[in-house]
VEXMAR-794729 format. One record per residue (C-alpha): residue number from 0; chain; x, y, z. Coordinates in steps of 0.02 Angstrom, whole numbers. Example, Ala and Ser with C-alpha at 12.3 -4.5 7.8 and 13.67 -1.06 7.14 Angstrom:
BEGIN
  pos  unit       X       Y       Z
    0     A     615    -225     390
    1     A     684     -53     357
% end
This chain:
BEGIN
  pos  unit       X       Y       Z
    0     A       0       0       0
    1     A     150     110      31
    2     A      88     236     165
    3     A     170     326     322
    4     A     344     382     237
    5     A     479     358     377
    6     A     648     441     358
    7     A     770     432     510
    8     A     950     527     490
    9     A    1078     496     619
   10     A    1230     585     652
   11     A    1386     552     773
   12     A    1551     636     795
   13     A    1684     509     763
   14     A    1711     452     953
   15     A    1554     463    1052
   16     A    1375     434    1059
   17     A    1246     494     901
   18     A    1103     585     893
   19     A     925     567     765
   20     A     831     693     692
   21     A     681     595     689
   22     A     594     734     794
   23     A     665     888     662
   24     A     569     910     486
   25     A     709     845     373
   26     A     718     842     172
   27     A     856     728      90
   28     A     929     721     -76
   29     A    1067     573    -102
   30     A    1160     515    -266
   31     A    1230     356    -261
   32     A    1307     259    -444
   33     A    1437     124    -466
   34     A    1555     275    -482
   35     A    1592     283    -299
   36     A    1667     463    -330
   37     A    1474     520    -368
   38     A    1407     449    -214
   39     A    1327     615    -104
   40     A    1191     674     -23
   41     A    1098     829      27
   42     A    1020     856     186
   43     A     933     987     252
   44     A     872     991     436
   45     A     744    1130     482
   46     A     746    1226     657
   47     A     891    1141     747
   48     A     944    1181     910
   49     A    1078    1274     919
   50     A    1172    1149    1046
   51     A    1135     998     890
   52     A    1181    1117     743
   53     A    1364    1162     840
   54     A    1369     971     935
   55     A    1349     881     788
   56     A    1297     961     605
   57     A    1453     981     583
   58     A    1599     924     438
   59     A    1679     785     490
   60     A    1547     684     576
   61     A    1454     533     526
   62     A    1287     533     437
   63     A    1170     404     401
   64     A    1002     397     307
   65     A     844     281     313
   66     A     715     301     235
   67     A     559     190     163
   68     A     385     154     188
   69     A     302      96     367
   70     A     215     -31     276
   71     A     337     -91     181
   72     A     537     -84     159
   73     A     643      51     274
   74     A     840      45     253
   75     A     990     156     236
   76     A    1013     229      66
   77     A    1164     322     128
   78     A    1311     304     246
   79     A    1447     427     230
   80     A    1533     583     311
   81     A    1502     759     326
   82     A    1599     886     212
   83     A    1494    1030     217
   84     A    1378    1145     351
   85     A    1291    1292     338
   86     A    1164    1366     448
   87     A    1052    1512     399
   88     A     912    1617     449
   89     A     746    1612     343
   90     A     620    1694     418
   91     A     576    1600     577
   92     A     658    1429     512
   93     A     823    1417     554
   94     A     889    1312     406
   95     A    1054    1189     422
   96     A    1105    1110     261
   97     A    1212     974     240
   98     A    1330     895     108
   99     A    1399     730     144
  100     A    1497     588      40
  101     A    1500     421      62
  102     A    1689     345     139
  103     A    1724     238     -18
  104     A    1677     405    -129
  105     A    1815     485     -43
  106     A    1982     498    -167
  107     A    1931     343    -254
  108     A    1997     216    -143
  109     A    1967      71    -258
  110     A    2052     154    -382
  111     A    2188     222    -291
  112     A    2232      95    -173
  113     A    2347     -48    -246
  114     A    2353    -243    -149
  115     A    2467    -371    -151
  116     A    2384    -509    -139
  117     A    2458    -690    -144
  118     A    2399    -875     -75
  119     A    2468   -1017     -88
  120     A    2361   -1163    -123
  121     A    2208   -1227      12
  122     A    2237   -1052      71
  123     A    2042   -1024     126
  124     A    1966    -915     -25
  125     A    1872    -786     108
  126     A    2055    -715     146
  127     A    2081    -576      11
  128     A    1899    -500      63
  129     A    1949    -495     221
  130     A    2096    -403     200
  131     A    2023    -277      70
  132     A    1880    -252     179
  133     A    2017    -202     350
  134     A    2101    -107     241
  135     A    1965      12     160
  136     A    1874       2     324
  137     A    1728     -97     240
  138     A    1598    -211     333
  139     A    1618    -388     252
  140     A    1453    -465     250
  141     A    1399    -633     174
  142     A    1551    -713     213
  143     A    1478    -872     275
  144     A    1434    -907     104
  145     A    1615    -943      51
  146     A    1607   -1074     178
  147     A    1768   -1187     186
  148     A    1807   -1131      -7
  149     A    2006   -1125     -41
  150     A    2121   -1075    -193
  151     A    2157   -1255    -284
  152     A    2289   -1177    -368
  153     A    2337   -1037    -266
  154     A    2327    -853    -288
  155     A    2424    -703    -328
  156     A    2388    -524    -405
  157     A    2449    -368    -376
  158     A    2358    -197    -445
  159     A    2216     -92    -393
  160     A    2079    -158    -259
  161     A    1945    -121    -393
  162     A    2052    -250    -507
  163     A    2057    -354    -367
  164     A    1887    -366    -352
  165     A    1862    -395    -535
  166     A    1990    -558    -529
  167     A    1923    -629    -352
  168     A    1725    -609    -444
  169     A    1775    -738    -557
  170     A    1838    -849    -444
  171     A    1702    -831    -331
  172     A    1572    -890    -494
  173     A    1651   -1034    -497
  174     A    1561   -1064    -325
  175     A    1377    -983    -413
  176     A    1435    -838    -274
  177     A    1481    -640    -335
  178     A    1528    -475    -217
  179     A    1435    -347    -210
  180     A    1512    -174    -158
  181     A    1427     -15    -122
  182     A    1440     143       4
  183     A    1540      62     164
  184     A    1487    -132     129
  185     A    1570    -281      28
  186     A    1449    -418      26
  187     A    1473    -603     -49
  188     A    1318    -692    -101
  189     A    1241    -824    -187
  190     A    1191    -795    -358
  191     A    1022    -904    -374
  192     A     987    -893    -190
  193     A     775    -849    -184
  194     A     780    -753     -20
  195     A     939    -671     -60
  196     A     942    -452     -41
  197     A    1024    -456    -205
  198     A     856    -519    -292
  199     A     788    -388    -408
  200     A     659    -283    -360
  201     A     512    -293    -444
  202     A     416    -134    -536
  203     A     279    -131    -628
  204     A     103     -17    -649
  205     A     -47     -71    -587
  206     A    -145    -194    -730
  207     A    -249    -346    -737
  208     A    -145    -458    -664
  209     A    -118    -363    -476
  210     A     -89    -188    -427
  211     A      78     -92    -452
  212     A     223    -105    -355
  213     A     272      55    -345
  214     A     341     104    -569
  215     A     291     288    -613
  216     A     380     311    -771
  217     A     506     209    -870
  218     A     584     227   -1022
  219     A     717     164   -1141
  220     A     890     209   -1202
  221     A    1025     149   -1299
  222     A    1211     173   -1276
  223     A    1358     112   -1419
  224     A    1499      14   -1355
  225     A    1660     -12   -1463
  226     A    1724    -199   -1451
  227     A    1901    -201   -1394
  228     A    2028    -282   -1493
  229     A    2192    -361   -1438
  230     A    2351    -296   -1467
  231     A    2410    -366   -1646
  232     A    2229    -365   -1728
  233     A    2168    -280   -1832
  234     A    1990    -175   -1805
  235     A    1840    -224   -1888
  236     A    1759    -126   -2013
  237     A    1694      39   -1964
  238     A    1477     -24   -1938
  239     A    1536    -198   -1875
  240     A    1629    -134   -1724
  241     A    1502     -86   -1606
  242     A    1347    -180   -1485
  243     A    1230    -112   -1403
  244     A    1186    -105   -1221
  245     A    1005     -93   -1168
  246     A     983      59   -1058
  247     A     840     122    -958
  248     A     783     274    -833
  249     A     654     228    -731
  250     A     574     294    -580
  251     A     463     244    -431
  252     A     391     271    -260
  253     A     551     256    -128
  254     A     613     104     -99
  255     A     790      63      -5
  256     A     808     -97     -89
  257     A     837      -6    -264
  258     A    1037      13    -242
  259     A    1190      19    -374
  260     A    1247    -135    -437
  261     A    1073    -222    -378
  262     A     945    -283    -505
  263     A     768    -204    -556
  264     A     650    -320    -654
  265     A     534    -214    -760
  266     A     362    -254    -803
  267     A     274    -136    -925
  268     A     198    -276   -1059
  269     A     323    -215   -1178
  270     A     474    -319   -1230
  271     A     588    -157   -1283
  272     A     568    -109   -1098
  273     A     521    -274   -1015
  274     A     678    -391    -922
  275     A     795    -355    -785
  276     A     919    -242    -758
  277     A    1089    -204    -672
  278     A    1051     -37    -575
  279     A    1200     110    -594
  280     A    1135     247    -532
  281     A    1025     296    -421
  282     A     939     461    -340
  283     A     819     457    -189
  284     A     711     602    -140
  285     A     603     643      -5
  286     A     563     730     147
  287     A     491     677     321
  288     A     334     810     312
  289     A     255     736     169
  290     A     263     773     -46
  291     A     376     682    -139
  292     A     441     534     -89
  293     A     529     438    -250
  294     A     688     352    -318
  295     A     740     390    -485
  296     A     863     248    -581
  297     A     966     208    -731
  298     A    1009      25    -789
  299     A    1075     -69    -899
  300     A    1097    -243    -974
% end
């Protein structure tokens, strides 16, 4: 039914007890994409007290944000760290705004930070996430998936942890598991697994067949991709070169479980829209006091 809209934003210095907002009127704006450098939110927190706005709306502390329906899904669509504070006067609101980025959107750490990484063989295959995750101050979750899995062969790679990644998610398919990394969390899980988070999320309009779950608008775009070639061949003809990728933008009512690298399944009763999708971007909007409460995506596959 999707009623009651619940937002609850935390914040805490970095040593110390937090505080919520949930009795301030609070609006929220957060980006969040597979580029971890765009992941950022807005928030803006309306007649503080001046003890909370100097105590802790502040840069440098910690921010979280849930938000959902009563009725249905609540969970954090952001997790990051204060980088900018302003307080002004408006009349007789006393308006604090916030701009906060998530900790793995700040300098590009799985870009930036190279691993050396070698195993030798039976080494237990959960080791490498472990280390990445203490090192870039993730939380591992999932982990009991891997179970007792070990490197047969061995392992060894050196290069960026986003490479890393890339090399220990084939490894892990072997197993029918992947990782899943986004905001402060790297997650192993199991591919086919029914009651997994991963699953998509299902959207779709109201019709015939049961009432909509939550799909406002969708439509679709497409986006060229050049084929790479190996060093030593030579490029196909110029028409021949190039696939394309099945995009969408979609957008419906708020819900938490619509994240980057997630799924959407879309249901529209058309088969140039229809299927599921891996979700790369992704912008929630909303406030605590009512109007517009929505998510807003782009996918691909």
């Amino acid at each position: 039914m999707a009623f009651e809209q619940i937002v609850n934003v935390v914040v805490a210095p970095e040593t110390g007890a937090g505080i919520s907002l949930d009795n301030l009127d609070v609006e929220f704006d957060v980006e969040r994409s597979i580029t971890f450098s765009q992941n950022k939110a807005t928030v803006v927190v309306y007649n503080a007290a001046p003890d909370t706005v100097n105590d802790f709306l502040q840069k440098d502390n910690y921010i979280s944000v849930e938000a959902g329906y009563a009725d249905e899904v609540v969970g954090t669509i952001f997790q990051g760290q204060i980088s900018f504070s302003s307080t002004v006067n408006n009349g007789v609101d006393r308006i604090t705004t916030l701009e906060a980025v998530t900790v793995a959107g700040q300098g590009k750490p799985f870009d930036y930070n190279v691993v050396s990484l070698s195993y030798e063989a039976g080494a237990p295959l959960i080791k490498p996430f472990e280390e990445i995750a203490s090192a870039l101050g993730l939380v591992l979750l999932g982990a009991p998936n891997i179970g007792n899995l070990v490197f047969f062969n061995g392992f060894s790679f050196a290069g960026t942890v986003r490479q890393a990644l890339r090399v220990l998610s084939k490894e892990l398919q072997f197993s029918e598991l992947d990782v899943y990394i986004d905001q402060a969390t790297l997650a192993i899980y199991k591919i086919d697994e029914a009651d997994s988070q991963f699953q998509a999320v299902v959207l779709k309009f109201k019709d015939e067949l049961g009432p909509s779950t939550g799909l406002i608008s969708v439509a679709r775009t497409n986006e060229q991709f050049k084929k790479r070639t190996s060093k030593g061949q030579k490029s196909k003809p110029t028409g021949q070169d190039n696939e394309t990728k099945r995009r969408i933008v979609f957008e419906s009512i708020l819900n938490p479980r619509i994240q980057p690298n997630g799924l959407v399944q879309i249901i529209k009763g058309d088969e140039e829209v229809d299927g599921v999708y891996i979700v790369e971007k992704v912008r929630f909007s909303g406030t605590n006091f009512g109007g517009k409460f929505n998510v807003r995506g782009e996918g691909s596959r």
